[in-house]
VMD Tcl script that builds the backbone (N, CA, C; Angstrom):
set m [mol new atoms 273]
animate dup $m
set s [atomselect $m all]
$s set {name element resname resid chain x y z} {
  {N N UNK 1 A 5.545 19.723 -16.821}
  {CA C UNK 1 A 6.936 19.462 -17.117}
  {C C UNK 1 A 7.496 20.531 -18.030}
  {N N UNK 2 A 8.790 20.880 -18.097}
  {CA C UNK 2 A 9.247 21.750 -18.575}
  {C C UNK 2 A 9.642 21.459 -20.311}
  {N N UNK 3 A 9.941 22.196 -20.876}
  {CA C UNK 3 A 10.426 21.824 -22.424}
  {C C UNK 3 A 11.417 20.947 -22.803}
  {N N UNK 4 A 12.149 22.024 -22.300}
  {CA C UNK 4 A 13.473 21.881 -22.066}
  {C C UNK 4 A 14.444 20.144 -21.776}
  {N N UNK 5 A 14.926 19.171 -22.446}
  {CA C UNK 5 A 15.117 17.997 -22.376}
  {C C UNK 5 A 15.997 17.814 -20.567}
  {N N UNK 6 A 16.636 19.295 -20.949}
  {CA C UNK 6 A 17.764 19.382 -19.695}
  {C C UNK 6 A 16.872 18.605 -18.386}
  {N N UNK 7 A 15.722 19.313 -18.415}
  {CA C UNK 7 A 14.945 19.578 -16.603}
  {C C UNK 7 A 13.858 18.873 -16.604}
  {N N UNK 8 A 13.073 18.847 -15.625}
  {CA C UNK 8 A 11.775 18.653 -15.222}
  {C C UNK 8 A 11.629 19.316 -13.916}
  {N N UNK 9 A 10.861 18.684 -13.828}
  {CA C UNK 9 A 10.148 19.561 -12.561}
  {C C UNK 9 A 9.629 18.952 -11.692}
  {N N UNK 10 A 9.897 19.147 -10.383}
  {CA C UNK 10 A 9.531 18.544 -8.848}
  {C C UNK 10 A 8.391 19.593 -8.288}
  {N N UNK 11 A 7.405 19.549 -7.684}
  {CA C UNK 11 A 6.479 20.182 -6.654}
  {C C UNK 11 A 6.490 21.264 -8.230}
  {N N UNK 12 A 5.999 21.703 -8.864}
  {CA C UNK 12 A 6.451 22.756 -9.720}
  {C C UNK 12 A 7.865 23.916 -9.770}
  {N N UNK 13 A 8.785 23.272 -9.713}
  {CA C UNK 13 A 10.082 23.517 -9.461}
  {C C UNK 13 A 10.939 22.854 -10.292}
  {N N UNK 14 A 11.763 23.560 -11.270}
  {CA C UNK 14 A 12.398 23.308 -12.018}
  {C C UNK 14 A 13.725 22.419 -11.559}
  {N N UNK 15 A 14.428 21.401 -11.763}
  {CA C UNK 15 A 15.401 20.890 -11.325}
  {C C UNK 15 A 16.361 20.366 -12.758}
  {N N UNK 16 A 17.705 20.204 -12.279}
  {CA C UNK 16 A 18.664 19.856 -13.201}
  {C C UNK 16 A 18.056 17.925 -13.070}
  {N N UNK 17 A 18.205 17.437 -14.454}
  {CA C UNK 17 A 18.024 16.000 -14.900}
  {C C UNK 17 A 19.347 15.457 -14.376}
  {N N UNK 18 A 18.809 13.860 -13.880}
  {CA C UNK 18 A 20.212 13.192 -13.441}
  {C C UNK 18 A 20.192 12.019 -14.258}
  {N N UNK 19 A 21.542 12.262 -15.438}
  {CA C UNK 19 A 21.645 11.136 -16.282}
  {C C UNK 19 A 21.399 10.015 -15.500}
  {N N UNK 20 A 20.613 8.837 -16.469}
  {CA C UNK 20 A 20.638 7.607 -15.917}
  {C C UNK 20 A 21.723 6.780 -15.832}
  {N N UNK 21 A 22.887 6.913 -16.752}
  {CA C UNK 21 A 23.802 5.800 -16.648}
  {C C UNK 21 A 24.903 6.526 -15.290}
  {N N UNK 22 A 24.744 7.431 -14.494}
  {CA C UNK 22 A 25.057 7.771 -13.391}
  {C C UNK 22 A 23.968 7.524 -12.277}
  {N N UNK 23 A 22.891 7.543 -12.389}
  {CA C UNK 23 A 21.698 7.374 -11.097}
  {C C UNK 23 A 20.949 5.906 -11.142}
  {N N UNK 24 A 21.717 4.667 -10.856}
  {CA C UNK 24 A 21.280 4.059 -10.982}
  {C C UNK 24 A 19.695 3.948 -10.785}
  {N N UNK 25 A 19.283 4.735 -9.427}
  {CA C UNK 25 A 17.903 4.637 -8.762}
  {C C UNK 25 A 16.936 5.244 -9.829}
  {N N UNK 26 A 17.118 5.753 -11.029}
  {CA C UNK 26 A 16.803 6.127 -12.065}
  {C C UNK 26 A 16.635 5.558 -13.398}
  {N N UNK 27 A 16.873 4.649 -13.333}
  {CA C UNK 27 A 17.056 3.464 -14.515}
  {C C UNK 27 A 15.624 3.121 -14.540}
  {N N UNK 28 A 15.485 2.178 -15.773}
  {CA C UNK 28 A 14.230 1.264 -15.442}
  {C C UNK 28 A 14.422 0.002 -14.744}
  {N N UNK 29 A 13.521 -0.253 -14.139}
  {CA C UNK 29 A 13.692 -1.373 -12.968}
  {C C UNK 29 A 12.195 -2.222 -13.297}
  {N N UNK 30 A 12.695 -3.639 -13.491}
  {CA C UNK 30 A 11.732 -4.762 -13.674}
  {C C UNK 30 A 10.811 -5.392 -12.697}
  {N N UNK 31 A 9.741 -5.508 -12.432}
  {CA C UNK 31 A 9.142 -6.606 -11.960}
  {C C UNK 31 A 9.837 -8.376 -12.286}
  {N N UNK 32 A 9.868 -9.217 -11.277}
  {CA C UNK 32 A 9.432 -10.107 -11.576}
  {C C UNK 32 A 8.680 -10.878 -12.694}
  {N N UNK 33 A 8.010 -10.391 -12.734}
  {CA C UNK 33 A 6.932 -10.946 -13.571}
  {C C UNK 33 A 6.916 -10.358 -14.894}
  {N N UNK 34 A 7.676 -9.084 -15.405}
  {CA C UNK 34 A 8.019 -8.182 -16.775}
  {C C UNK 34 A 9.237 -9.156 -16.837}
  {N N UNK 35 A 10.262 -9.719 -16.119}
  {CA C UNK 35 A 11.440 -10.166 -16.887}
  {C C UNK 35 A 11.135 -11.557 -17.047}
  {N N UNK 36 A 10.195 -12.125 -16.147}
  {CA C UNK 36 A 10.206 -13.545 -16.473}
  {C C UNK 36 A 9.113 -13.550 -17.727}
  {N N UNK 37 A 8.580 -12.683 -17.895}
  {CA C UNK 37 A 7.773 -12.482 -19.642}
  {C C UNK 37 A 8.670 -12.462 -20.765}
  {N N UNK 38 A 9.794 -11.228 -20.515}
  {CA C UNK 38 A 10.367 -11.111 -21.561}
  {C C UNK 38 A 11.783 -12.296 -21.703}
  {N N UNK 39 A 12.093 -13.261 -20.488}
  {CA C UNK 39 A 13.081 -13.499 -20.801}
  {C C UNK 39 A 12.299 -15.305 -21.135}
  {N N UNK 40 A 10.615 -15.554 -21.272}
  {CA C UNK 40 A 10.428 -16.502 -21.165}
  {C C UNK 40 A 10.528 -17.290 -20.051}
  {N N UNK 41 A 10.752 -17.271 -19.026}
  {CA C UNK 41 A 11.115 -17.898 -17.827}
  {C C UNK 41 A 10.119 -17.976 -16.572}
  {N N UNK 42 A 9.857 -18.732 -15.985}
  {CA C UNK 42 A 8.971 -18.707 -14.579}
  {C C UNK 42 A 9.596 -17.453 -13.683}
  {N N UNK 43 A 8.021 -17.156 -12.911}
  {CA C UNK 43 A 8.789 -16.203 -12.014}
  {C C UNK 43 A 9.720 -17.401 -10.844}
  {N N UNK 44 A 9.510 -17.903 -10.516}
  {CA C UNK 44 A 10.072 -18.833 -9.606}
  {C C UNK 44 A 11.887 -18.969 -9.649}
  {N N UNK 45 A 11.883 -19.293 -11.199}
  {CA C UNK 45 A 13.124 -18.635 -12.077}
  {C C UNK 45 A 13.537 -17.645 -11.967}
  {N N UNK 46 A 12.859 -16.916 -11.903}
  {CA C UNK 46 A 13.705 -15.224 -11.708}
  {C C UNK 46 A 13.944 -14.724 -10.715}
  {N N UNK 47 A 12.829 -15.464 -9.482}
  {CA C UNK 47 A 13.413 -14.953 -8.153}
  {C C UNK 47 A 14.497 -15.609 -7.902}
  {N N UNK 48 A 14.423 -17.169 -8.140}
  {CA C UNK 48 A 15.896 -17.778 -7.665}
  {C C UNK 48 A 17.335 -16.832 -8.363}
  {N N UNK 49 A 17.058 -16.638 -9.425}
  {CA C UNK 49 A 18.696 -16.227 -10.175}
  {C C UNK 49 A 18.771 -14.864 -9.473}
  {N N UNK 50 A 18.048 -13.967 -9.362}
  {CA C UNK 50 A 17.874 -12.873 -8.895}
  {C C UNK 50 A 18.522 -12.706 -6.708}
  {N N UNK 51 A 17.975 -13.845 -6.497}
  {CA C UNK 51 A 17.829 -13.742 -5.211}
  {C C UNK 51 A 18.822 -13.187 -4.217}
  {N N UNK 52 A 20.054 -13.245 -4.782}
  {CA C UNK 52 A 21.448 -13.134 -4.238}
  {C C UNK 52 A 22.262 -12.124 -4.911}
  {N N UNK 53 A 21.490 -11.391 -6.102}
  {CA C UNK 53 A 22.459 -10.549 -7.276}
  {C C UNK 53 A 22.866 -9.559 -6.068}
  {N N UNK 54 A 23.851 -8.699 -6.301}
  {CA C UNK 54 A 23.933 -7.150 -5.889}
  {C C UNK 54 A 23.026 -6.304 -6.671}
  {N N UNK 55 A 22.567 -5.406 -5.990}
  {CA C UNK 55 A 21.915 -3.935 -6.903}
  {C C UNK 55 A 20.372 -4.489 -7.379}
  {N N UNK 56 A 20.279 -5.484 -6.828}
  {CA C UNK 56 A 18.672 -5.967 -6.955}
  {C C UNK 56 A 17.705 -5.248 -5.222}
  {N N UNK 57 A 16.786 -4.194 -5.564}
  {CA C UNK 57 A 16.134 -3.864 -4.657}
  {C C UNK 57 A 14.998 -4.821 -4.306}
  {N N UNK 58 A 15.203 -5.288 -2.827}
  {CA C UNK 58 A 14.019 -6.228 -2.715}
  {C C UNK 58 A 13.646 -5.509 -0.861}
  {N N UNK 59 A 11.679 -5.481 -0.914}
  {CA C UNK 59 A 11.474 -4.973 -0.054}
  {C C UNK 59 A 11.113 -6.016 0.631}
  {N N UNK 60 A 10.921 -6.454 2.087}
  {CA C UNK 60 A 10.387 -7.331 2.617}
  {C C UNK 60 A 9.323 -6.980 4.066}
  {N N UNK 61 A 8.160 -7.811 4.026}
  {CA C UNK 61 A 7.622 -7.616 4.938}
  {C C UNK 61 A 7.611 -8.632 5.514}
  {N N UNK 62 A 7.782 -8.473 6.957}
  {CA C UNK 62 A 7.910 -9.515 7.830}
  {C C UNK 62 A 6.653 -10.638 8.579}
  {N N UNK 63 A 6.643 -11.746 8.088}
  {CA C UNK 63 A 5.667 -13.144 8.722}
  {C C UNK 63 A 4.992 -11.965 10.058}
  {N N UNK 64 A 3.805 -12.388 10.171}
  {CA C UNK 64 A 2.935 -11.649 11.582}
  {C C UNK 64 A 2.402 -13.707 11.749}
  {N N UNK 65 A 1.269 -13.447 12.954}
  {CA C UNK 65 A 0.537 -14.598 13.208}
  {C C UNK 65 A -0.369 -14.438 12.217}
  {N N UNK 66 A -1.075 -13.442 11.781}
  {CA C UNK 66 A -2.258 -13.676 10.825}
  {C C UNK 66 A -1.246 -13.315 9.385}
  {N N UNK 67 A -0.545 -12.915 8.847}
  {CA C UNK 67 A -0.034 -12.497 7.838}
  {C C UNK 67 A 0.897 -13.151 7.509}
  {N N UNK 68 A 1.448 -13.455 6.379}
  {CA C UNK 68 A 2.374 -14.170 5.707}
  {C C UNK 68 A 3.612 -13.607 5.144}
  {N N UNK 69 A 4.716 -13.519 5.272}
  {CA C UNK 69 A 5.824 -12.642 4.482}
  {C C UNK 69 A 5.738 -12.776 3.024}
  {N N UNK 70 A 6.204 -11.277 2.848}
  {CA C UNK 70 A 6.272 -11.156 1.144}
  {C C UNK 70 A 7.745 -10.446 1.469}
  {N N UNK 71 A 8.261 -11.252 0.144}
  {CA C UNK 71 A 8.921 -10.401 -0.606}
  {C C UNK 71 A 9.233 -9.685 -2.318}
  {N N UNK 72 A 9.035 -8.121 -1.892}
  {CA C UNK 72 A 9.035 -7.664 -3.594}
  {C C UNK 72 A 10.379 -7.505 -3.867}
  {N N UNK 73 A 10.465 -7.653 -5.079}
  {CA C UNK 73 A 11.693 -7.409 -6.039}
  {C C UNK 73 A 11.419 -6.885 -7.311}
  {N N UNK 74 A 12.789 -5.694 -7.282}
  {CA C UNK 74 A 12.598 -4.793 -8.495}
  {C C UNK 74 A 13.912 -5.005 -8.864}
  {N N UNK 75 A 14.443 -4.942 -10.410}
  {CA C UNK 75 A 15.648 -6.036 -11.006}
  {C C UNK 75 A 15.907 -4.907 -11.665}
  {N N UNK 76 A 16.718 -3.821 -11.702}
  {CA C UNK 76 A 17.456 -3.135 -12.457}
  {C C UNK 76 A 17.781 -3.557 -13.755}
  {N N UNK 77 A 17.798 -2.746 -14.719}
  {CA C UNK 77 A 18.333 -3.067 -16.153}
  {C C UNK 77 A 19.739 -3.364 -16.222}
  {N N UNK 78 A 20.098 -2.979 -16.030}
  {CA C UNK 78 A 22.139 -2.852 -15.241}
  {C C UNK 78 A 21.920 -4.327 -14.833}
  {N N UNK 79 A 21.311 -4.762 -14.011}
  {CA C UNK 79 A 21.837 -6.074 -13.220}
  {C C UNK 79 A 21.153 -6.660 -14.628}
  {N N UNK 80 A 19.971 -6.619 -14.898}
  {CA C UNK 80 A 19.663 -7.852 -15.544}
  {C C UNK 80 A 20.182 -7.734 -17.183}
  {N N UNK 81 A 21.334 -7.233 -17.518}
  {CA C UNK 81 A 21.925 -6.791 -18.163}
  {C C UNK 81 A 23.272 -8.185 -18.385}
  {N N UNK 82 A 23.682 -7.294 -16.689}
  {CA C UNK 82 A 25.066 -8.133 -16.095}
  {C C UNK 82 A 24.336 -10.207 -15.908}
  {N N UNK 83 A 23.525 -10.590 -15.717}
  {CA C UNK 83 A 22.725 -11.540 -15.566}
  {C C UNK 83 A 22.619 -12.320 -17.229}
  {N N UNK 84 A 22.505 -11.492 -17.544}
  {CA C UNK 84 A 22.115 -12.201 -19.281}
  {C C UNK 84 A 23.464 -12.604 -19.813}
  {N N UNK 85 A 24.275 -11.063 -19.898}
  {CA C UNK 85 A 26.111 -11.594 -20.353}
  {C C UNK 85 A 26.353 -12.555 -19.984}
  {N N UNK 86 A 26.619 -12.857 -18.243}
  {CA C UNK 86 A 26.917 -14.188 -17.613}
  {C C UNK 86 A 26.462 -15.333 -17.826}
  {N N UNK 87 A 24.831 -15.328 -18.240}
  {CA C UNK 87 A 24.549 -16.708 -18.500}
  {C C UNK 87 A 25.156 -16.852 -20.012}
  {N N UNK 88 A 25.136 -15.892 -20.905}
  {CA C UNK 88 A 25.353 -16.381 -22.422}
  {C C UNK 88 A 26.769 -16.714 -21.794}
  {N N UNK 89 A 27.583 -16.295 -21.681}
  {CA C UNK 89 A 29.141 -16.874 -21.345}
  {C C UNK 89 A 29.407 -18.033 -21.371}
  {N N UNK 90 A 28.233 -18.708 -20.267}
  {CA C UNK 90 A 28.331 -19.691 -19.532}
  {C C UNK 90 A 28.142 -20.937 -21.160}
  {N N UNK 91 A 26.986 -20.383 -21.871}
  {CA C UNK 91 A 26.370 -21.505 -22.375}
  {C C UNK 91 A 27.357 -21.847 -23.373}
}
mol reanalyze $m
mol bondsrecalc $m
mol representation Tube
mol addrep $m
């Protein structure tokens, strides 16, 4: 990696940094199981509130005969940000 705070480096190739509060895909992004730690809550809990947000990346693999569907979810700081305001509002 380079010194420099500006850059880093791809394949060994210097590149310009892309602020995070512009790249969302750059943010930190939660597990399941990291927010239902830190927010105290079941994961069961976090998938439900989560399940329907916008800007929540969730990958899915599809039911087979021998295999079972999963789905992962990764919870942006931004959303679970926007998620926390709303519930304090609420209470």
């Amino acid at each position: 990696m380079s010194n420099n705070n500006n850059q880093y480096e791809v394949n060994g190739e210097s590149a310009a940094r892309i602020p995070p509060s512009s790249a969302p895909a750059f943010e930190r992004h939660f597990s399941v199981r990291e927010l239902a730690a830190l927010w105290g809550l079941s994961e069961r809990t976090i998938r439900r509130m989560f399940a329907s947000e916008p800007g929540v990346v969730a990958l899915t693999r599809n039911e087979t005969r021998s295999k079972r569907a999963y789905k992962t979810m990764r919870i942006p700081e931004s959303v679970a940000q926007r998620v926390y305001r709303r519930l304090r509002r609420a209470s």
